[in-house]
Structures are given as C-alpha cells and as structure tokens.
C-alpha positions in Angstrom: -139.8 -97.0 12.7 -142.2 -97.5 15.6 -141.4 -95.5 18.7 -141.8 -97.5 21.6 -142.7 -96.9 25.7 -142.8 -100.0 28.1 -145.1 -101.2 30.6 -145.3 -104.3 33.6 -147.5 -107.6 31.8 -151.5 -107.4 32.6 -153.2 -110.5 34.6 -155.5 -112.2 32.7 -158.2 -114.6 33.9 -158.7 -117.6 32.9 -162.3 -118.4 32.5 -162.6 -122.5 32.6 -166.5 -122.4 32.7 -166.5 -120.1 29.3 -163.7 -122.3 27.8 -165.9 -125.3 28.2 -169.0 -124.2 27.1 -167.1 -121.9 24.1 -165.6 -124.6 22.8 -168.1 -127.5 23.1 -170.8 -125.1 21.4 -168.7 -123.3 18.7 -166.7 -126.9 17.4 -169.5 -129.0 17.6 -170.4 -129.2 14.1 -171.6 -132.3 12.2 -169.9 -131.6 8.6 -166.7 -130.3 11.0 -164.9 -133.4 9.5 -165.8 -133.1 5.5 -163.2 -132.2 3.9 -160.4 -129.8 4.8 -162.0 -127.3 7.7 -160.3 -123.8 8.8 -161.1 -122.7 12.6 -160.4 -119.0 13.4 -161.1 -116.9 15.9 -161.8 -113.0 14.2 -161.5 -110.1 16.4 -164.9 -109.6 16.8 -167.8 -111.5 16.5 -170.0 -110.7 13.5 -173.5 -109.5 13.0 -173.9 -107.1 10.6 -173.8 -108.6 6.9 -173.6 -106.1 4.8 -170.3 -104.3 3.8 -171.5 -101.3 2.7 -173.8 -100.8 5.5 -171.1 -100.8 7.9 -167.4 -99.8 8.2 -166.4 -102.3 10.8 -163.8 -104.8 9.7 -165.1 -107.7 10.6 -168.0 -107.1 8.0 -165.3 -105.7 5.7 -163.9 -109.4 6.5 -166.5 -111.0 5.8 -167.4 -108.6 2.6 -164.0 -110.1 1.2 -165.0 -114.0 1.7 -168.6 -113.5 -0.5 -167.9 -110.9 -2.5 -165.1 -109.7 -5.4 -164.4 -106.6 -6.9 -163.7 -105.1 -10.2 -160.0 -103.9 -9.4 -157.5 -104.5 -6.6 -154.5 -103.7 -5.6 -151.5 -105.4 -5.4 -148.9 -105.5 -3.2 -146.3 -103.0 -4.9 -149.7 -100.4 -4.1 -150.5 -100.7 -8.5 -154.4 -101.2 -8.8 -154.8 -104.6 -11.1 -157.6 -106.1 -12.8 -159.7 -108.3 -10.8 -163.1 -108.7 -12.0 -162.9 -106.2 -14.8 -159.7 -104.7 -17.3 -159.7 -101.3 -18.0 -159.0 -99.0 -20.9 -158.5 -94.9 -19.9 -159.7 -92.6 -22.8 -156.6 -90.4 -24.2 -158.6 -87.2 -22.4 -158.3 -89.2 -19.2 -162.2 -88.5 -19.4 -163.2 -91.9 -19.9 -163.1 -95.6 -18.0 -164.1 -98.4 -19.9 -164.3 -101.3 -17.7 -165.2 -104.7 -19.4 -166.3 -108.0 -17.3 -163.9 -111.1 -17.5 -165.2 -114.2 -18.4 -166.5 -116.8 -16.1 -168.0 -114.4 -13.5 -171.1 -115.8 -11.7 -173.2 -115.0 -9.0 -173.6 -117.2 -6.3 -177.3 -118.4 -7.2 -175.9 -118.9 -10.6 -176.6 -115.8 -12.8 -174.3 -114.3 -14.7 -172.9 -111.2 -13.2 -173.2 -108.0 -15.8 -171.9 -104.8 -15.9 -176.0 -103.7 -14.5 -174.8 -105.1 -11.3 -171.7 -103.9 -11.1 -173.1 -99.9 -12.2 -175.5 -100.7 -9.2 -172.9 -101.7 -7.0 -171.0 -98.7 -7.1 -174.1 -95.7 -7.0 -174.9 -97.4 -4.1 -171.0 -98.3 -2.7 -170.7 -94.3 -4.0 -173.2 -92.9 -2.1 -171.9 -93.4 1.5 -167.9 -94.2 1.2 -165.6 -90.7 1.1 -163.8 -92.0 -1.9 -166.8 -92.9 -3.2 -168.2 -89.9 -3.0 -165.5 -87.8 -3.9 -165.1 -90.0 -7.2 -168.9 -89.1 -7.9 -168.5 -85.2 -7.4 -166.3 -86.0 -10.5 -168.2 -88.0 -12.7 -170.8 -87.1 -15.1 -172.0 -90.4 -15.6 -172.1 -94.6 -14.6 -173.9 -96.6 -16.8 -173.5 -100.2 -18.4 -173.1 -99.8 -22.2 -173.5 -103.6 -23.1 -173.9 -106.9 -20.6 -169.9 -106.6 -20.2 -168.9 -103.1 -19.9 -169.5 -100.3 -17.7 -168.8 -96.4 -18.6 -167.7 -94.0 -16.2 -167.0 -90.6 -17.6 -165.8 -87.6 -15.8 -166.3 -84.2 -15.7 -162.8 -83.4 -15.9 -160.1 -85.3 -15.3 -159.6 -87.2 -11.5 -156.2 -89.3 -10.6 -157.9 -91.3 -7.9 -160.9 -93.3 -9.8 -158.9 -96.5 -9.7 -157.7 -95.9 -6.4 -161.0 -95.6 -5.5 -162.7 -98.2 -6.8 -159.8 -100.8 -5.9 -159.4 -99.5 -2.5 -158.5 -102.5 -0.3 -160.0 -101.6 2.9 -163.2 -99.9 4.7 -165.9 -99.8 2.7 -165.0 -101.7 -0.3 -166.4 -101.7 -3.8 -168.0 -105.0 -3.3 -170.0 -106.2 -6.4 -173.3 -107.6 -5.5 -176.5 -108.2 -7.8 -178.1 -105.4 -8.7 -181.5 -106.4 -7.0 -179.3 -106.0 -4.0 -177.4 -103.1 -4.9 -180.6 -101.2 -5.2 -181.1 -102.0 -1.6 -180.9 -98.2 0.4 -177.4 -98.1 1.6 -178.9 -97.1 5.0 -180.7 -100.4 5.1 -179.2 -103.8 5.3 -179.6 -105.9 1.8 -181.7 -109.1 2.7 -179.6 -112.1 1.3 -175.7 -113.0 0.9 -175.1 -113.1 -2.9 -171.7 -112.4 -4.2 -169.4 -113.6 -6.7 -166.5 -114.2 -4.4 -164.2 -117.3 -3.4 -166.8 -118.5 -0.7 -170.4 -118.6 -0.2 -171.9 -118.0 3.1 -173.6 -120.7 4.9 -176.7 -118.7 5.7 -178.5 -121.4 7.6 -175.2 -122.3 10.1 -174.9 -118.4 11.1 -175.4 -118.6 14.9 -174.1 -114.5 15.6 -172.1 -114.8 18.8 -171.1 -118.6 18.3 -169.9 -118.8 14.7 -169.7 -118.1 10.8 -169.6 -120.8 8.3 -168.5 -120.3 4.7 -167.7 -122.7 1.9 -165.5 -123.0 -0.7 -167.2 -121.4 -4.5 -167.0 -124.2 -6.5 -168.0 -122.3 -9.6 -165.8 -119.5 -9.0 -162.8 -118.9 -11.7 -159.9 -117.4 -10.2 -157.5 -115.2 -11.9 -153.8 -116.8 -13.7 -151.6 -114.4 -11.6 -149.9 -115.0 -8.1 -152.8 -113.6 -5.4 -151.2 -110.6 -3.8 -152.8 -108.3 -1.6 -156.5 -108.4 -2.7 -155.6 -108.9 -6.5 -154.6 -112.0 -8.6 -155.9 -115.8 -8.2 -158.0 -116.2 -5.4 -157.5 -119.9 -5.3 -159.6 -121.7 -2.0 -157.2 -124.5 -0.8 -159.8 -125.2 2.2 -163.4 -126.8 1.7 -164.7 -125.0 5.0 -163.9 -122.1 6.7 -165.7 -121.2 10.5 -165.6 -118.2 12.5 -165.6 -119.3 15.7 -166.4 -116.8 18.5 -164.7 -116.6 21.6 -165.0 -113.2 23.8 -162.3 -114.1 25.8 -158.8 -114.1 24.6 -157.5 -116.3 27.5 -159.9 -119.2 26.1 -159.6 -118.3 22.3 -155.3 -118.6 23.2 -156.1 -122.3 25.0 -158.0 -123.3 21.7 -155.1 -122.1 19.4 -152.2 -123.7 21.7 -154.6 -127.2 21.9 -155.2 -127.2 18.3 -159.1 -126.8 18.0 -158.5 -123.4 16.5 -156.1 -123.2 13.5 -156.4 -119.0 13.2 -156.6 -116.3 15.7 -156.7 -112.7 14.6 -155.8 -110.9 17.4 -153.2 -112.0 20.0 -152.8 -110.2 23.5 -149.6 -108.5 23.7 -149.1 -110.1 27.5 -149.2 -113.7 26.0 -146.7 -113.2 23.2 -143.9 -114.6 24.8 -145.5 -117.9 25.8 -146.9 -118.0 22.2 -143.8 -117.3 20.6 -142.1 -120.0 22.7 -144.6 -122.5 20.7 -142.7 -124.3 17.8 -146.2 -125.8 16.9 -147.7 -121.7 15.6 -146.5 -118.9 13.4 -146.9 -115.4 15.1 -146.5 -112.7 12.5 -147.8 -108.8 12.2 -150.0 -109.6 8.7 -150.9 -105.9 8.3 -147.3 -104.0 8.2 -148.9 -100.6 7.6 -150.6 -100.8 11.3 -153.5 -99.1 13.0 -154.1 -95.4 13.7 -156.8 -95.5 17.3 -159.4 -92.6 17.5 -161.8 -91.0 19.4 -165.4 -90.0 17.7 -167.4 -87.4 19.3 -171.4 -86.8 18.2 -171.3 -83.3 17.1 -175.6 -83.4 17.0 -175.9 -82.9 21.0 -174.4 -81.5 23.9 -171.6 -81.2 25.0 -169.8 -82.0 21.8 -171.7 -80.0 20.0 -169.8 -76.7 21.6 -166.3 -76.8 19.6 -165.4 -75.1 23.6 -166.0 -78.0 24.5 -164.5 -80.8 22.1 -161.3 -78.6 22.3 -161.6 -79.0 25.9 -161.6 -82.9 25.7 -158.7 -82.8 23.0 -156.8 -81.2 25.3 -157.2 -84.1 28.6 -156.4 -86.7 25.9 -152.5 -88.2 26.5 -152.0 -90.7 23.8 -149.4 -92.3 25.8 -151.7 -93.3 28.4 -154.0 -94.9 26.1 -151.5 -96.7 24.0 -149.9 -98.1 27.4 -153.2 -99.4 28.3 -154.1 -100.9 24.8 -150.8 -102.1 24.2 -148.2 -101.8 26.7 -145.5 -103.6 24.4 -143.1 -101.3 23.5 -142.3 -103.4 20.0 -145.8 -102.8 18.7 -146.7 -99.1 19.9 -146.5 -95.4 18.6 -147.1 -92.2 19.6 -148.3 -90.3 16.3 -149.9 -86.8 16.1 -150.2 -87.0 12.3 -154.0 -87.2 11.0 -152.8 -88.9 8.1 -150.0 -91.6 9.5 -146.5 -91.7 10.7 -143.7 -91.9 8.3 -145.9 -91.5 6.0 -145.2 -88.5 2.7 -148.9 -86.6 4.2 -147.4 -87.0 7.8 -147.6 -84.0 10.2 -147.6 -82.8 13.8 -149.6 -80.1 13.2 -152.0 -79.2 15.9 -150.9 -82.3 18.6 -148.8 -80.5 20.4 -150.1 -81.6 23.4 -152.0 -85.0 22.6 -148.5 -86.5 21.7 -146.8 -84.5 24.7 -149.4 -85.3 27.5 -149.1 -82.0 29.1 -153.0 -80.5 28.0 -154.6 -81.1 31.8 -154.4 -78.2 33.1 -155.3 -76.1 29.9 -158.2 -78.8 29.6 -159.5 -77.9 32.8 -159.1 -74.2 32.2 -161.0 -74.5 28.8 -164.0 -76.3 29.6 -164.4 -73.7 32.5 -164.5 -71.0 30.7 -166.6 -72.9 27.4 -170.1 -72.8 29.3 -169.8 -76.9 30.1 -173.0 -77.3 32.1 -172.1 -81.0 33.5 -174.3 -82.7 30.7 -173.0 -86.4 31.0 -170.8 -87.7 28.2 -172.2 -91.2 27.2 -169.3 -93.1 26.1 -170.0 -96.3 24.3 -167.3 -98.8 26.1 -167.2 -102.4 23.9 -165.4 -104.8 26.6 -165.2 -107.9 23.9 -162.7 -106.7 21.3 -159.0 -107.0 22.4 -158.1 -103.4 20.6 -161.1 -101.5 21.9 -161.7 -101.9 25.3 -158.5 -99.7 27.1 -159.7 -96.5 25.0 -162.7 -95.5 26.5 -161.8 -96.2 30.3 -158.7 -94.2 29.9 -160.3 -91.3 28.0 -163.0 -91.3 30.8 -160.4 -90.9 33.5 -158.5 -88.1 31.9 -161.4 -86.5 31.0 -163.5 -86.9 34.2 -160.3 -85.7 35.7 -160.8 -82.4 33.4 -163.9 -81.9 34.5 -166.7 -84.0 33.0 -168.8 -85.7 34.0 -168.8 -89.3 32.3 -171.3 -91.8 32.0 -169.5 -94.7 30.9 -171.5 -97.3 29.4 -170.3 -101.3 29.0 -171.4 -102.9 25.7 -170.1 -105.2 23.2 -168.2 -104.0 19.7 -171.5 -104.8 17.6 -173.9 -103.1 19.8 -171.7 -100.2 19.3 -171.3 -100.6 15.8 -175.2 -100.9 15.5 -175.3 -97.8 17.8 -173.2 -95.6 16.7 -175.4 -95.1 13.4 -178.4 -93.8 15.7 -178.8 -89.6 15.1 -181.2 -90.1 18.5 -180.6 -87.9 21.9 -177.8 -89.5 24.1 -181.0 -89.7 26.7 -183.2 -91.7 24.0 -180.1 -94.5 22.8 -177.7 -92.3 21.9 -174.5 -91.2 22.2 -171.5 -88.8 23.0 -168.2 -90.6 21.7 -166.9 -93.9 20.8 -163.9 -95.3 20.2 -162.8 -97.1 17.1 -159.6 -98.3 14.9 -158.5 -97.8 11.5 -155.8 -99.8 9.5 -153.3 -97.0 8.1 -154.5 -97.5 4.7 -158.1 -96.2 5.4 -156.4 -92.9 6.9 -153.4 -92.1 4.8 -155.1 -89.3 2.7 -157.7 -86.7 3.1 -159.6 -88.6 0.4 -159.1 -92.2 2.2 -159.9 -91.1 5.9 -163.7 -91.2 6.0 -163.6 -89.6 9.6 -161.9 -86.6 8.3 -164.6 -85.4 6.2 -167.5 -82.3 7.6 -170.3 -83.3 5.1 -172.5 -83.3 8.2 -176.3 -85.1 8.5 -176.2 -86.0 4.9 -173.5 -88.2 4.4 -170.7 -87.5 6.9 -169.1 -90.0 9.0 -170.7 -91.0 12.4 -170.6 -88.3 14.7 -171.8 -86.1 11.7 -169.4 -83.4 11.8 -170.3 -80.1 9.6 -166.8 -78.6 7.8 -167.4 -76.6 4.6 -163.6 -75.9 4.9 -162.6 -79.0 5.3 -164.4 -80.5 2.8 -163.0 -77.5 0.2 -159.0 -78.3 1.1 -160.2 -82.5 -0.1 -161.4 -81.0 -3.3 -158.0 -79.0 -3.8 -156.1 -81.8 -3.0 -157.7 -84.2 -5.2 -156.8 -81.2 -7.6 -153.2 -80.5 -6.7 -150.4 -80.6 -9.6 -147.5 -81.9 -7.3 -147.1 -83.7 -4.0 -145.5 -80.5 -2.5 -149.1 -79.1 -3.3 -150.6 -82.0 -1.6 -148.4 -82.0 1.4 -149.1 -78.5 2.0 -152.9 -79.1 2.0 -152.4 -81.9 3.9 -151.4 -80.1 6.8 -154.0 -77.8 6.1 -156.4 -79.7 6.7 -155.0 -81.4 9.9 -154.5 -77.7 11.5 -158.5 -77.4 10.4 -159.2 -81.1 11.9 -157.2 -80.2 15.6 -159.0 -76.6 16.0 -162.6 -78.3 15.2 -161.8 -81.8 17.0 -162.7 -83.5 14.1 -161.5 -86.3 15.6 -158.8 -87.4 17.8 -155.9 -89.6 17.1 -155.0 -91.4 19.7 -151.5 -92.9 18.4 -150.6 -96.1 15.7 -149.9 -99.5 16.7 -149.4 -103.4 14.8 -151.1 -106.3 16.1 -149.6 -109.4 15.6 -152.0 -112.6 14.5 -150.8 -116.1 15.4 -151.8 -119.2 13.2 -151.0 -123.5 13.7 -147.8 -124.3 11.4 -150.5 -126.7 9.7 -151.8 -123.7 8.0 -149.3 -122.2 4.9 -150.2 -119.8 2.2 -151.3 -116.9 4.8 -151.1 -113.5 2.8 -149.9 -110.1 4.2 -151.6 -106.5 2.8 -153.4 -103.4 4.5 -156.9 -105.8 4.8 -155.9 -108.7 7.0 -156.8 -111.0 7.0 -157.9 -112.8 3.9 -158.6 -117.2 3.6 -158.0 -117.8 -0.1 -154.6 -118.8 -0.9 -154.3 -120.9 2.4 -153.9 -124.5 2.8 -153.8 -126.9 5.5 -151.9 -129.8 6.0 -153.7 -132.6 8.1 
C-alpha cells in the first residue's frame, strides 16, 4: 500500500488566449469527421520517432501504435505469443521462434524472420535487457523466411522476458532496412507492422499526431491483455493533440473536444471526479519510481565527493509534495528496485526517505574539493510529472552549497539533450530529472539507469561500475530468489555509495477519459488505443 503525506491545492492559471488558439489549431482538421475519430491529449508532446532511439514514453507510445512485437506479456505477468510462437530446446540452449501468418509491413511486404533478427541486434545493442540477453547468446540468425534462432551460450531464464518486455525500450519489429539503421541515429521512415500506421504527412510536432487504423493488419484470436492477444482497432482515427497546459487540455476533456487525457493534475481531481460525463482511473497500477540523473563525464558530478554530497540535500518528501501533494497517489520509497516489491530494500536511503541529510550535505561537499562549478540542471516546465523535480532539487541543493544554474526547457529538448556527451559550457549538462513506470525498474536487469557500462553503452549520465555491472551478471545467474534478493541489495548499497542515481520516491497518476470511450486497457505501458471503442 501507498504511504501517503498531505498538502493545501496549487492555483492554476487559466490561460484563455492558449485555450483558443490550442484548440482552434490542434481540432481543425478536415477528415476530423470520417469515420470514428479518438482525441487525446499524451503527456508530452512528441518529436522523436524512433523507439529505440529514445527511452521516453511518449515515443515508447507511439512505438506501440506502429509497431508489434514477437512476444508480450499478459496481464497475469506470462510472456505470450504475439507475432511469433516459440519452442525452447530441451538444453534450454535453444529459441526457435516462428512468424505467424498474415504479418505485413506497412508498405505491404511481408515481414520475415531477416527483419525481426535485425530488429533485435539493433534493439540489443542499446537496451540493458537487451544487452544482457546478448552477453548470453552465441548467436541470432533467421534460419528460413519464418523462423529466427537464438542460441545461448549457456542457459539464461530472462530471454523471453526480455524480448517481451512491455515497457522502455521495447523489441519493436521494424524492416530490416530500418533496423540496420545505427541505433544512435534516428531511422528515416515510420514502417511497422502494428494496429495503426502513422500519418507522416499530418505530423505537426507541438500541435498534433495522426495515426490510422491498419486495415491489413491481422490481429490475434485471444482477449487483448496487457500488450499480448488481439489487438483489434475499434476507431478509424486516432490524434494526439498537444496542449502544454493542463488547465486548457482539462477545459477540452470536460467540453468534449478531447475524448482522452493522459495525465490529470492532482488539484483538479475532485472537480473531475464530480463529472458523471468522464471515467477517472489509475491505468498503470504498478506506478512510477521519480529519479535524479547526474552526468558523471564533467564536473562536479564527476567527484563521487560530490554526488554523495547532493544525495545527501535530497528529501524525497519534499519533492513528492511538490509533484504530487495528494496523499492518495504518493510514496516515499528508498528501494532502487520498488516498494512492496520481492527485490525491495532500504538499503543505503537512510536519509533520502528520512529528510535529515542537510547538514551532513553541507559538511560533505566542504570537505569534497567542490570548487562552485555551476550545476546545469535541465528543468522541462511542459510535462505535468517533471516540472516540481528539478526546482525542488535546486533549492535543497543550492541550500547545500551549490551553486545551481537552473535551466527552463521543454520535456523533448531535454530528451534530445540529454543524449549530448558535450561540456555543460558547450550544450551540456549536469542532471536531469526523469520518470520510470515500476516495471522498467523492478530488477537489476530491467532498470537501465542502474547499470555502470560507462561511454559505451551506459545509460545517460554514463556512469562507469565494473561492480555493479558484475552483481547483474550473478543475479541473472542466481539458483533461488533468496540468492537474488541478496544481490539485490547488493547492488542498491553499491548504487547509494556511487550515486548511481537517486530515487526520488513512487507515485500513480490517474488518466481521465469521456464515458463515450469503453474498452480502455490497464498494464505497466499505459496507455495503449487498440481495443477501444467510441460510441457517438
């Protein structure tokens, strides 16, 4: 159970000159009327296209509209078949995975197991389940037009975890003229084999994403649950409408020109909930872990002095107040790995989940050689659940000591951004702030932030742990979860003394939709648009 703190209700400003122009710009749309249309504001607007460029969920999101994948799981956590069946070689050595019929690419080709062997080398190459699954394998290759090999080099429990996992970054299966794109460039076109193709020519980034219903695509027999079973598109249209401001994207849902919003703010639950015309439900049960990212490449992070320094000013009850301040939806978690949770642990956040670290803070960065080198902090002020973080961790830690230059952008700047290894001074940065739904975080394996592979490979921020990154390969080894648990915390002692990263507490987020709309699905990647229909 969630562990809750209160606070008064924020102001928000109504901005009637955004509303009008928001609305009259994102709805206006001359095929609006054809057939049945789905509005929803997302919690961010989108920019970036490519899935596996990115870990941001709104590309994630949008990874799940165009594109499919080869397994999935379901909502009892089994891994099903989604593109592909499997068979599992009696050594447990072997994964035979063989293409269902009726799979097509989006300009029509058929999709083969070439693709899908493309899809995950390159998928592989920059995911931390990815790339643990290849420090096991001895070799991915497509054996016929229908079936893929992947053989290990001795035996691994998580491969169909792995390649089913539901959330950031996702084994999408793309064409393998795509998949041969560099991961760390952005592929050139919007080919998938998903439920809906992307409308390339109505993508207007910061005003709206259009996608339409795959006529050609053949959904699976089963019930769709979670990301597995029949993806079955009830709607002919689907836009992404954006609206920076929640105030106006709340107006739209409560009018009826928006049918979806993502993200409500906590201060306008009541009224919302007081609406017999919408739905307000928490989609994504599991929750979110909130984190701090420090660049470990330049000064001052680059000092662990220092980052321990920082660790210690943090109070996640001060942030969580400020991002949430509902008391139903907020946490205060020390564990790495998630609250209530078998991997859970308070290892090492004694005094993150405590608040009490100031004056140790203040002592440590004296004495760690701090020479007053600003910290650039990347702060996004258009995403509901990222724009408390940053101004909070700059007070507490400018009241340590530091000097903080804190730096107003927008979430896909950041995103953008955050992938630069440049100098703070040439476009760089110091720390960002960022979210992770629990599923992404609830193992060493999962929690791509956790990992020390450094410059080559490693999480932004770039962190170098040869310890850290030996405890993952004994866990992915351990005979029993006792073994596991034990590493677990292992690692999370190893995480707090480096500053790996900090965890800044859990919270839910509740989405709100027009009782028009039925069919919405729960799951750990919320949310998804097949499987909804809308009454007119």
């Amino acid at each position: 159970m969630f562990h809750f703190t209160r606070r008064g209700p924020r102001a928000f400003a109504s901005k009637l000159a955004l509303t009008v122009v928001a609305l009259s710009t994102a709805l206006a749309s001359p095929v609006l009327a054809a057939g049945k249309t789905l509005t929803a504001v997302m919690h961010s607007d989108l920019r970036i296209i490519d899935p596996i460029f990115t870990t941001a969920y709104i590309t994630r999101d949008h990874g799940y509209m165009v594109y499919d994948t080869l397994v999935a799981p379901n909502s009892n956590f089994k891994i099903q078949p989604q593109m592909a069946d499997w068979k599992i070689s009696d050594d447990k050595l072997t994964y035979t995975f063989t293409l269902r019929d009726g799979l097509k690419w989006h300009d029509g080709a058929p999709v083969t197991a070439e693709d899908c062997v493309a899809s995950l080398k390159r998928w592989a190459a920059v995911d931390g389940m990815g790339q643990k699954l290849m420090d096991f394998t001895a070799s991915l290759e497509a054996t016929d037009a229908k079936t893929l090999t992947l053989k290990l080099k001795e035996p691994y429990g998580l491969v169909l975890d792995s390649i089913g996992k539901p959330s950031s970054r996702v084994a999408f299966m793309m064409p393998k003229r795509l998949a041969e794109t560099p991961p760390d460039k952005q592929i050139p076109e919007q080919i998938g084999s998903g439920p809906f193709k992307f409308v390339q020519g109505e993508f207007q980034p910061g005003v709206k994403a259009v996608y339409v219903k795959n006529t050609d695509y053949v959904p699976r027999k089963e019930p769709a649950s979670w990301t597995s079973g029949g993806k079955v598109v009830k709607v002919d249209r689907v836009e992404w409408i954006t609206m920076p401001d929640s105030q106006t994207a709340v107006n739209a849902l409560q009018s009826g020109d928006i049918d979806f919003m993502e993200n409500l703010p906590y201060d306008m639950l009541p009224v919302l909930e007081a609406n017999k015309e919408l739905t307000i439900e928490v989609s994504n049960k599991f929750g979110f872990q909130t984190l701090g990212r420090m660049n470990f490449l330049y000064p001052p992070f680059d000092n662990v002095k220092v980052r321990r320094a920082a660790l210690l000013a943090m109070n996640q009850k001060d942030v969580l107040d400020a991002l949430v301040g509902n008391p139903k939806y907020q946490k205060v978690c020390g564990a790495f790995f998630v609250c209530d949770t078998p991997l859970a642990t308070e290892v090492g956040a004694e005094t993150l989940v405590k608040g009490n670290g100031m004056a140790e803070a203040k002592k440590a960065l004296a004495e760690s050689g701090y020479d007053g080198t600003p910290v650039v902090i990347m702060a996004p002020g258009d995403v509901t659940t990222l724009k408390a973080q940053p101004i909070v961790a700059a007070q507490l830690l400018r009241e340590a000591g530091f000097k903080v230059d804190l730096q107003a952008t927008d979430w896909q700047t950041v995103v953008s951004r955050r992938a630069s290894q440049k100098p703070p001074k040439e476009g760089g940065w110091n720390m960002f702030f960022t979210n992770w739904v629990a599923a992404d975080v609830s193992n060493p394996i999962a929690n791509l932030s956790i990992g020390g592979q450094g410059k080559k490979g490693g999480w932004f921020g770039w962190a170098e742990d040869a310890k850290i990154e030996q405890l993952k390969d004994a866990f992915v080894r351990a005979a029993s979860l006792d073994e596991q648990k034990k590493i677990a915390a292992d690692i999370q002692k190893e995480a707090y003394e480096q500053v790996i990263y900090i965890p800044l507490g859990q919270y839910l987020l509740p989405s709100g939709w027009r009782k028009s709309l039925t069919g919405v699905l729960d799951g750990p990647a919320t949310p998804l648009f097949w499987n909804i229909d809308k009454s007119e």
